[in-house]
N, C-alpha and C positions, 0 to 999 in steps of 0.2 A: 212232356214237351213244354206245356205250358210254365210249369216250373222252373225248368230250366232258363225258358228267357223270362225270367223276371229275376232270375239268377243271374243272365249276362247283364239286364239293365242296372243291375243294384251295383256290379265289377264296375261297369260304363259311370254311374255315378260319382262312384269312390277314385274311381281312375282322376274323372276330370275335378274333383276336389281338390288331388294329392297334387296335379301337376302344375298349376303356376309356382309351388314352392319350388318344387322340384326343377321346374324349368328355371326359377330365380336363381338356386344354387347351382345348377351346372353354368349358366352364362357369367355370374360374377362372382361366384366362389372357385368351383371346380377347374373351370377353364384358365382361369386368371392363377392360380397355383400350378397349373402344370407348365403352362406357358413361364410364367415364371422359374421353376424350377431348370424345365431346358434352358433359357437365356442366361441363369447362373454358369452353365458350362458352355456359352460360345459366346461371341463379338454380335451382335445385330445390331444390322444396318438398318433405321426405322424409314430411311427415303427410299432404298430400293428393296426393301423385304428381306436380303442377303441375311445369310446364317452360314456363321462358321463355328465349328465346333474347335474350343482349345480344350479341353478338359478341366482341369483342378485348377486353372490357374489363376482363377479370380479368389478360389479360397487359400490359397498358398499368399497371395498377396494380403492377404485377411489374415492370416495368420502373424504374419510379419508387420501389422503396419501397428505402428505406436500409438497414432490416435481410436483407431476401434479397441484397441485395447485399453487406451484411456477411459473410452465411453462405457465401455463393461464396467470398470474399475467406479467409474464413478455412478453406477445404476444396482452396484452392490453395496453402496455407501446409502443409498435411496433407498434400499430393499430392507437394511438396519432398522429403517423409522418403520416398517410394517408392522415391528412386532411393538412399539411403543402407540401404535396408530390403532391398534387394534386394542391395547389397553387400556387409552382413552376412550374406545368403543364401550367398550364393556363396564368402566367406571360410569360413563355417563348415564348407560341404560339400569344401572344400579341404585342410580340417583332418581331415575327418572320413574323406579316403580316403587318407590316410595307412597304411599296412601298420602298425600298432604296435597290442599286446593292451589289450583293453577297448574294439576303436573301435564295435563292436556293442552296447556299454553305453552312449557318449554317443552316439550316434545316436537310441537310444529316448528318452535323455535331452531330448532338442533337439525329438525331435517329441513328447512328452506335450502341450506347451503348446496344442497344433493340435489337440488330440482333445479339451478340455476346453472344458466350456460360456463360449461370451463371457461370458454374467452373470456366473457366480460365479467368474470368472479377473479380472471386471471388481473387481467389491464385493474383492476380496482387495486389486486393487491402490491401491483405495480407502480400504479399510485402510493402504496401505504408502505413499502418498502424504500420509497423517492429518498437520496441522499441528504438532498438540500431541503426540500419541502413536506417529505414524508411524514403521516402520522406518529408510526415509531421514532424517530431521529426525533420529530417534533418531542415528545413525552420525553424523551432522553434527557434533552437539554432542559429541556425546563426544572429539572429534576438534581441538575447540575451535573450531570454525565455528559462524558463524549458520544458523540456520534458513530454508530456505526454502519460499516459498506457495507450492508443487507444483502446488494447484489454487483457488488463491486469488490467485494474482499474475494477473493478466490479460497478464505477459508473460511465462509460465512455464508457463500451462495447458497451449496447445497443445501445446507442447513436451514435457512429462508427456505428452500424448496420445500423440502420435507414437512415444516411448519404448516405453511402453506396448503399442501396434500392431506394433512390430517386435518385441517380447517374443513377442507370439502367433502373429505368420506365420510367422517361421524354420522351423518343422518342416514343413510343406510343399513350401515352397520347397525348403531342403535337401535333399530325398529328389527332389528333380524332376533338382537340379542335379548330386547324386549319379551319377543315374543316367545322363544328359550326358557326364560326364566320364570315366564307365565306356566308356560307346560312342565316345567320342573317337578318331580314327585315332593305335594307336600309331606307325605309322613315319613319319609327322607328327614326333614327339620323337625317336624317332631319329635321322633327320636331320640337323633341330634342332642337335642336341648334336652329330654328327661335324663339322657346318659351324662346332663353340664356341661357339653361342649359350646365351646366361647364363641363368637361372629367368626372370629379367623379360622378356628377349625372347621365349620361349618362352610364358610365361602371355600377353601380350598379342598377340600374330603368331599361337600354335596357340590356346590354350584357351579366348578371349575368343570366337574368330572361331565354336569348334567347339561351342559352350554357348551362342552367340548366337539360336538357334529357343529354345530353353528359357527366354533373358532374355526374347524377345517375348513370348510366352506367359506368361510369371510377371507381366509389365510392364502387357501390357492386363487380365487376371486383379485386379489390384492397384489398380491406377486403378478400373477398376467397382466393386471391392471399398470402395476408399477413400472414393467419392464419396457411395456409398448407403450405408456405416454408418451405423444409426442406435443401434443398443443400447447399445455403451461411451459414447455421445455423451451419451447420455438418466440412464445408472446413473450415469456420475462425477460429470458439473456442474450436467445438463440445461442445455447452453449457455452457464452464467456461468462467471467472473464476469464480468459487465458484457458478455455476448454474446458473449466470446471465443473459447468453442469451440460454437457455436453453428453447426451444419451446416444444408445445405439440408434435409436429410431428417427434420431435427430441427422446423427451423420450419413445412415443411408439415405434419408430425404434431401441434405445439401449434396450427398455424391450425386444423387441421381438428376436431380433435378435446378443445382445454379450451377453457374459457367465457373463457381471457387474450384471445382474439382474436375471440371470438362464436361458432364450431364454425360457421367460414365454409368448407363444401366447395368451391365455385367456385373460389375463388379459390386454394384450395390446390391441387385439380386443373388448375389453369393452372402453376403453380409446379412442380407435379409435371414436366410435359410440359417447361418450361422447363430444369429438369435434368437428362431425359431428355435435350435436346439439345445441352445441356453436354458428358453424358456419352458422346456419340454424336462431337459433335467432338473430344474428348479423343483418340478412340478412334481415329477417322479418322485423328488428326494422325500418331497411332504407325504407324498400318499405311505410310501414306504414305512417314514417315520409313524405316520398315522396309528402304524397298529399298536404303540407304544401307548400314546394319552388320549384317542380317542375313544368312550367309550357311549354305546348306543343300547339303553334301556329297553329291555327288552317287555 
C-alpha cells in the first residue's frame, strides 16, 4: 500500500510537470488549428459567432486565383537560393575550421547576424538597398556604374531578397556544420591522403558524405523557414513591386487582415492550409530523396 502511493504521488508529480506544455499546446497550437481548419470550409461571422458551412469553396477559389499562384511561383524562386545558402554555409564553416589565430573572432563574426532581430537587420538592409542613397547604389557609382533597383526592379527584388536571407542564416548553419566537421571520422583522411587523394576528392568522397545528416537537417529547417517567412517579405516591399516578392504568407496576412481584400478570413484560412500542404510536400520530397545522399556513420 505504501508503495503504491508513492507511486500515485511520483504519476501526481509527472502529471503536473507535463501539463502547462501541454495545456500551452492545446490553447494556442491544438485549438487554433482546428478552429482554423473548420473556418477554411465556411463563412464566419466574428460579430455574431454565425458559422456557415460552404465547403471547398474557399479552396476552389485558391485554386483559380492568379495572385496565390504568383506568390507560390515566386517562393519557389526563394527556395532556388536554399541550396546556394546552404553552400555558403558549409564554405564558411570550411573556412572557419581552419587551425590559424583569430578563427574564434570570425566565428562570433558570421554568427552575430542569427542573433539579431529580423526587423531591424531587415529596415538596415532596407536602408542598404535605398535607390538614391543606398550603400550598394552608393559603391556602384562611385565605381562608374549605374545604379540598380535592388527593390524596385521586379527582376532584382527577389534576388535582393535571397541575398539578404543568406546574410542572416549563415551563423546558424555555420556552427551546426562546424560541429559536423569536428565529429568527421579522422582516419577517413587519413587514408584518403596515403591512397594520394587530392582536397577535392577528399571534400567530396569523405566530408560531403560525413556532414550530409547536418545538410538534411539545415535543408528541411530552410525550406520551412523559407516558405513561412513572413516579416522581411512585409518590412522590405510588402510584396511589390508589381507582386514580385509577394509570398504566400504575405497574401494570406493582407487577405485576412487589410480592408485591400475585404479582411476575408475563409478564404485566407483555405490558403493557409493550402501552403501547409505545399510545405508538407516540399518536406516529403527531401526525406524521400534523403535516402539517396544521406549517409549516417555508423
Amino acid at each position: 500500500m505504501k508503495g503504491s502511493s508513492i507511486k500515485k504521488k511520483d504519476y501526481l508529480a509527472g502529471y503536473l510537470f507535463i501539463a502547462p506544455p501541454i495545456i500551452g499546446f492545446m490553447l494556442f497550437s491544438l485549438i487554433p488549428i482546428v478552429f482554423s481548419l473548420v473556418l477554411s470550409f465556411s463563412e464566419y461571422d466574428f460579430f455574431t459567432g454565425e458559422i456557415n458551412l460552404i465547403g471547398f469553396e474557399g479552396y476552389a477559389r485558391a485554386i483559380e486565383d492568379e495572385l496565390f499562384f504568383k506568390s507560390l511561383g515566386n517562393i519557389c524562386i526563394a527556395l532556388g537560393g536554399v541550396l546556394l545558402q546552404i553552400a555558403v554555409m558549409l564554405g564558411v564553416a570550411l573556412l572557419l575550421t581552419a587551425k590559424v589565430k583569430g578563427v574564434t573572432f570570425f566565428r562570433a563574426l558570421f554568427f552575430i547576424p542569427s542573433l539579431c532581430s529580423s526587423v531591424a537587420v531587415t529596415l538596415v538592409w532596407k536602408w542598404v538597398y535605398n535607390y538614391d542613397f543606398g550603400i550598394l547604389n552608393g559603391l556602384l557609382t562611385s565605381l562608374g556604374l549605374d545604379k540598380v533597383g535592388w527593390l524596385i526592379d521586379t527582376k532584382v527584388a527577389m534576388i535582393s531578397m535571397i541575398i539578404q536571407g543568406i546574410w542572416m542564416g549563415i551563423g546558424g548553419g555555420m556552427v551546426m556544420y562546424i560541429a559536423g566537421l569536428k565529429n568527421a571520422p579522422r582516419q577517413y583522411y587519413e587514408a584518403a591522403e596515403i591512397d594520394g587523394a587530392n582536397a577535392f576528392q577528399r571534400f567530396f568522397h569523405i566530408t560531403l558524405p560525413c556532414v550530409s545528416p547536418t545538410t538534411f537537417y539545415i535543408l528541411v529547417t530552410t525550406i520551412i523557414g523559407t516558405v513561412s517567412d513572413f516579416a522581411r517579405y512585409k518590412l522590405m516591399n510588402n510584396g511589390g513591386p508589381d507582386y514580385s516578392t509577394l509570398t504566400p504568407v504575405l497574401y494570406i496576412y493582407q487577405t485576412a487582415f487589410t480592408s485591400q481584400y475585404g479582411y476575408d478570413y475563409t478564404y485566407a484560412t483555405a490558403m493557409s492550409w493550402l501552403t501547409g500542404l505545399f510545405i508538407i510536400v516540399l518536406v516529403a520530397a527531401t526525406f524521400i530523396s534523403s535516402k539517396r545522399w544521406v549517409h549516417y556513420s555508423v
